[in-house]
C-alpha positions as CSV (number, residue, x, y, z in Angstrom):
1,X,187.5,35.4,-7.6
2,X,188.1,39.4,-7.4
3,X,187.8,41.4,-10.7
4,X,191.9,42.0,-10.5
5,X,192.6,38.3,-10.9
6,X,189.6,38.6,-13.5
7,X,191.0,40.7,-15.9
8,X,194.4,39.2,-15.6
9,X,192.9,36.1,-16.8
10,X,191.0,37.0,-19.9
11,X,193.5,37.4,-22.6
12,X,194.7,33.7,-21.3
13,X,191.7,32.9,-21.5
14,X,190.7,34.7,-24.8
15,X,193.8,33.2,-26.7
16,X,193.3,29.5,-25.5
17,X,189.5,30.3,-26.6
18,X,190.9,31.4,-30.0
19,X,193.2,28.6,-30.7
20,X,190.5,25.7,-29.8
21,X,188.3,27.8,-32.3
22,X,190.8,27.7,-35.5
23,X,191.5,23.7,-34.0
24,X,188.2,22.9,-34.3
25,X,187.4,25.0,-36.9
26,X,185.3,22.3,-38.7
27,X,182.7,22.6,-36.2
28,X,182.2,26.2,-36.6
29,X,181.8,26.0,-40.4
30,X,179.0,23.0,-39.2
31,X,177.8,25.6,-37.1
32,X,177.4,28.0,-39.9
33,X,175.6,26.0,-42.2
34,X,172.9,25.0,-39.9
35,X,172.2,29.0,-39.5
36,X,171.4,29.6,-43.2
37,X,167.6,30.0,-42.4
38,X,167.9,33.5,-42.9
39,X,169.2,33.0,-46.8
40,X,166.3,30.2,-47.0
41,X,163.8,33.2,-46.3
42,X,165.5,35.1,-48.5
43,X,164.4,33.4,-51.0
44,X,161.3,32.8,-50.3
45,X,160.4,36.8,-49.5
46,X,162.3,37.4,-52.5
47,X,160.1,35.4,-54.5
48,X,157.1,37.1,-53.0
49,X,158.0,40.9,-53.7
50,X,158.6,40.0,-57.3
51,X,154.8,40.3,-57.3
52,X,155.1,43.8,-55.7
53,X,156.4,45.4,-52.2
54,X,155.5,43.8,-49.1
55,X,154.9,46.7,-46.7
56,X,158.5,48.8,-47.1
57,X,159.9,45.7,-48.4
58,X,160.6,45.1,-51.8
59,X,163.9,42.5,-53.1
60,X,166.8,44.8,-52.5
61,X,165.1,45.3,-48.9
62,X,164.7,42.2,-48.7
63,X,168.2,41.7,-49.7
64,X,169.6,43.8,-47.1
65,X,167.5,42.4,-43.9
66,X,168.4,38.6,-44.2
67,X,171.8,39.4,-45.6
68,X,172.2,41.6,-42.0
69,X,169.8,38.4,-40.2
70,X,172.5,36.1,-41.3
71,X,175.5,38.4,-40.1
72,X,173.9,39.0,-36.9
73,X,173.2,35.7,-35.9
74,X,176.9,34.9,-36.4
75,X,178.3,37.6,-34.1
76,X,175.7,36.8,-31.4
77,X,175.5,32.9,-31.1
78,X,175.9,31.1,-27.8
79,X,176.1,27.4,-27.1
80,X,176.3,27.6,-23.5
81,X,172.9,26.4,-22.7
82,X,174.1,22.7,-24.7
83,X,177.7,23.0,-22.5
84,X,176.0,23.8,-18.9
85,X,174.0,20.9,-19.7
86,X,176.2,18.5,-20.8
87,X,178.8,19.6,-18.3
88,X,176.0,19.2,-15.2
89,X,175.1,15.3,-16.8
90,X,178.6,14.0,-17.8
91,X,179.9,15.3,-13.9
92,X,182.8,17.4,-15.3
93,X,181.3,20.9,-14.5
94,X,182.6,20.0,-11.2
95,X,186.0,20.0,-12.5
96,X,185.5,23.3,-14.3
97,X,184.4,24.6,-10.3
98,X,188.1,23.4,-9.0
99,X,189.8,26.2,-11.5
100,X,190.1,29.3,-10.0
101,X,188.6,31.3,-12.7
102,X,185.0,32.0,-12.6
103,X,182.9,29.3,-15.0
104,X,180.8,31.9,-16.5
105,X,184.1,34.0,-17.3
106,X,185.1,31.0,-18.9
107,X,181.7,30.0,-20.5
108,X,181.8,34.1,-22.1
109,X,185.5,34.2,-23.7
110,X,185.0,30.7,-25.3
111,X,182.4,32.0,-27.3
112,X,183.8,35.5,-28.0
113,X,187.2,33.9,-28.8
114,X,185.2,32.3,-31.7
115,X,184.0,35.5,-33.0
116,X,187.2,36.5,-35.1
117,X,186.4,33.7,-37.2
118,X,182.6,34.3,-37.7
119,X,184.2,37.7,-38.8
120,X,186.0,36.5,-41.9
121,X,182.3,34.9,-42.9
122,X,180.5,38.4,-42.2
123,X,182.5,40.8,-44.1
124,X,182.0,39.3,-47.3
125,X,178.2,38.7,-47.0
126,X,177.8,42.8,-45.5
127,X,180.0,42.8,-49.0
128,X,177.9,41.4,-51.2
129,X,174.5,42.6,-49.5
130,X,176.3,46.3,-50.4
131,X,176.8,45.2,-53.7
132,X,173.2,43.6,-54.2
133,X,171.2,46.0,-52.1
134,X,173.1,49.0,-51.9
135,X,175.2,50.3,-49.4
136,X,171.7,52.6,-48.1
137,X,169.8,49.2,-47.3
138,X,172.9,47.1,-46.0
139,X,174.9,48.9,-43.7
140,X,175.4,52.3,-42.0
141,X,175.7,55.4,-44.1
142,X,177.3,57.4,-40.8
143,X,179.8,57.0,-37.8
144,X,176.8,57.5,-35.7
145,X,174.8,54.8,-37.0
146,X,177.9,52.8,-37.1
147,X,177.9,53.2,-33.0
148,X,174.0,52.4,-32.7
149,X,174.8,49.5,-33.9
150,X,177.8,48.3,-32.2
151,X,175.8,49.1,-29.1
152,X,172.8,46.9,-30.0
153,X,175.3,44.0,-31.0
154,X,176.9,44.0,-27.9
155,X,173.3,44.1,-25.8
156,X,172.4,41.4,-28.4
157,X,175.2,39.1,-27.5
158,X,174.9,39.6,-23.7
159,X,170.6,38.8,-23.9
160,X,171.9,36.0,-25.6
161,X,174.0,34.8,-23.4
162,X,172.6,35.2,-20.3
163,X,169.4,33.5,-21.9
164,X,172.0,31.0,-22.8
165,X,173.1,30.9,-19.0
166,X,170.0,30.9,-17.4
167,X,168.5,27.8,-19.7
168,X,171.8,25.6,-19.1
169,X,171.5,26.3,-15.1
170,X,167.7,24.7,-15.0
171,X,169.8,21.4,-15.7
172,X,170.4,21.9,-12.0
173,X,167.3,22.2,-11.0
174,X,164.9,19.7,-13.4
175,X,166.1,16.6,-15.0
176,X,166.4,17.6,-18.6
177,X,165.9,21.3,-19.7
178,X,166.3,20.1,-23.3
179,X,162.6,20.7,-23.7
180,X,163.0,24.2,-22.5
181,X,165.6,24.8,-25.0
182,X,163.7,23.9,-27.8
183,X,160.9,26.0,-26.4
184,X,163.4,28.7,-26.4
185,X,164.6,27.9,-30.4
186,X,160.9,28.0,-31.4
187,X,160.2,31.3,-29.7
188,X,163.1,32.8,-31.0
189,X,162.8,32.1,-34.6
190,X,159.5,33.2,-34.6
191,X,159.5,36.4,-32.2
192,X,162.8,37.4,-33.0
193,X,163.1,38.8,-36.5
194,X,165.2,35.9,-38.0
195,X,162.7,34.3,-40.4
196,X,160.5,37.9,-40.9
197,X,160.9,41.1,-40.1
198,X,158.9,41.9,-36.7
199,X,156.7,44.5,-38.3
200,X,155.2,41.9,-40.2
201,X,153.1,41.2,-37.2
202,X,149.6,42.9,-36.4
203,X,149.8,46.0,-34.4
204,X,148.7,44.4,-30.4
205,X,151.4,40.6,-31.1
206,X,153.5,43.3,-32.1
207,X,153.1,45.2,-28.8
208,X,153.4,42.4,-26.8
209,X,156.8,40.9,-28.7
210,X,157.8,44.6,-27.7
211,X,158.0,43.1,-23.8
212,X,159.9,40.0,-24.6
213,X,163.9,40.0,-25.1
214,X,163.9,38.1,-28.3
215,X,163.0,41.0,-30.6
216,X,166.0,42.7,-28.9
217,X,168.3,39.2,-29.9
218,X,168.1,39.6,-33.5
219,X,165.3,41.9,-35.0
220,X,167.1,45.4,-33.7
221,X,170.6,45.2,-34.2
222,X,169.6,43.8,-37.9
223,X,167.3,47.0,-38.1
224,X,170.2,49.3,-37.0
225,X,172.3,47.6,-39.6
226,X,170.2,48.1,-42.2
227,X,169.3,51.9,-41.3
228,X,165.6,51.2,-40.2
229,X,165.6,53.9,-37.1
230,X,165.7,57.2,-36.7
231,X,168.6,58.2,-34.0
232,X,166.0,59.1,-31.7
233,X,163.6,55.9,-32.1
234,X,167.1,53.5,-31.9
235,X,167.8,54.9,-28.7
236,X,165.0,54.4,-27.1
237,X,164.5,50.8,-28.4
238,X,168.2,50.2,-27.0
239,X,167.3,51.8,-23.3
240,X,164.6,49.1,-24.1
241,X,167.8,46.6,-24.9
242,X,169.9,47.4,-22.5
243,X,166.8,47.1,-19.8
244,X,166.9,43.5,-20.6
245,X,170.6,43.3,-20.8
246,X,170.5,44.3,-16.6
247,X,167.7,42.1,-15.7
248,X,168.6,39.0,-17.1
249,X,172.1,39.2,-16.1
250,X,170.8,40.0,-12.5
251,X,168.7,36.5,-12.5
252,X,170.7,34.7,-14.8
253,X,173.6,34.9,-12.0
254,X,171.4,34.6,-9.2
255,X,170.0,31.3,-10.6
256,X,173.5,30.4,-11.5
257,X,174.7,30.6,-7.6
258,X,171.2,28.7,-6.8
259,X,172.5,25.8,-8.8
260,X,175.5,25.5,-7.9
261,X,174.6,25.6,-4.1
262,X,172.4,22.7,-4.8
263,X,174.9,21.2,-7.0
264,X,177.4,21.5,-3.5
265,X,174.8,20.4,-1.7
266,X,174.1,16.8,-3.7
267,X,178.0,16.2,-3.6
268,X,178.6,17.9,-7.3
């Protein structure tokens, strides 16, 4: 499919996307109540700085980095790993092949089309975290830091989703890449930033988290919410980012064509 008949598609695509989101709307609020972890460690961090700071943390900190946790993890979920694979075991993937629109364009405006929504949730939490923390530990104080940010969002949802991508296309390959998935939750919740902040690690796990894309997921677009960098130090932890961003959408589509060549090849 060229990139002309591409672009012609997406607002189709991106208003069908949006209408099965309000339709189904229920889900989504299921969906955001099983990513509360973030107001759960809240909580419990909260309760431990009433005893004194934790590193630069104290409650309004605290406050304003599962507050931002919460909102990010909103704007940058994915369920396509779950879809590929239910779409490669139930047989209809092969119907999705037939339409002349690329799957993975398809795959990517479902889950932005859902993003308004999540929007409507976000602004009031940013709303109350400026309220509880202060507008200096919740959200940009500048245009510029305004911009960091949207940058390290959009790399965040694209590592995401091309993680998303290249887990769901193993279901090609292996039997089951359920266990990989889970593999993948665990990592992510613990390497990521969403249940700590990743400083709270010793200087050398640190170091090595540095080299793996989860930190990039969650941990720094919630720092650049919450004003954590210096302009120099965000940019080069986006380059960092962004590094990612190329590389996995490079194997992610690779792997992707793999499959489906084996997926032709056994009569998908």
């Amino acid at each position: 499919m060229s990139l002309r008949t591409s672009l012609k598609a997406l607002p189709t695509l991106l208003r069908i996307g949006f209408s099965e989101a309000v339709a189904y709307r229920a889900e989504m609020i299921i969906w955001v109540l099983a990513t509360t972890m973030p107001l759960i460690m809240l909580a419990l961090w909260s309760a431990v700085a009433r005893g004194g700071p934790v590193g630069r943390f104290g409650q309004a900190e605290f406050t304003g980095y599962f507050l931002a946790a919460f909102c990010v993890r909103q704007m940058t979920s994915s369920w396509v790993a779950w879809l590929v694979s239910y779409e490669v075991k139930q047989g209809t993937l092969a119907m999705r092949l037939l339409r002349p629109i690329s799957p993975l364009l398809a795959y990517a405006t479902e889950v932005l089309a859902g993003i308004p929504l999540r929007v409507a949730i976000v602004l009031p939490v940013l709303g109350i975290s400026v309220w509880v923390a202060g507008a200096e530990r919740a959200v940009p104080t500048s245009l510029g830091g305004w911009g960091l940010f949207a940058l390290g969002i959009a790399g965040a949802w694209l590592i995401t989703f091309y993680l998303n991508v290249l887990l769901g296309t193993l279901s090609l390959f292996l039997e089951s890449s359920q266990k990989l998935m889970e593999v993948y939750m665990v990592l992510f919740f613990v390497c990521s930033g969403y249940m700590f902040p990743v400083e709270f690690f010793p200087p050398g796990v640190r170091t090595v988290m540095e080299w793996l894309p989860f930190r990039y997921q969650m941990g720094l677009p919630v720092e650049l919410l919450t004003g954590a960098h210096a302009a120099k130090e965000a940019w080069a932890l986006l380059a960092a980012q962004w590094a990612w961003v190329a590389g996995l959408g490079v194997v992610s589509t690779v792997v992707w064509r793999r499959g489906l060549a084996r997926f032709a090849a056994f009569g998908g």
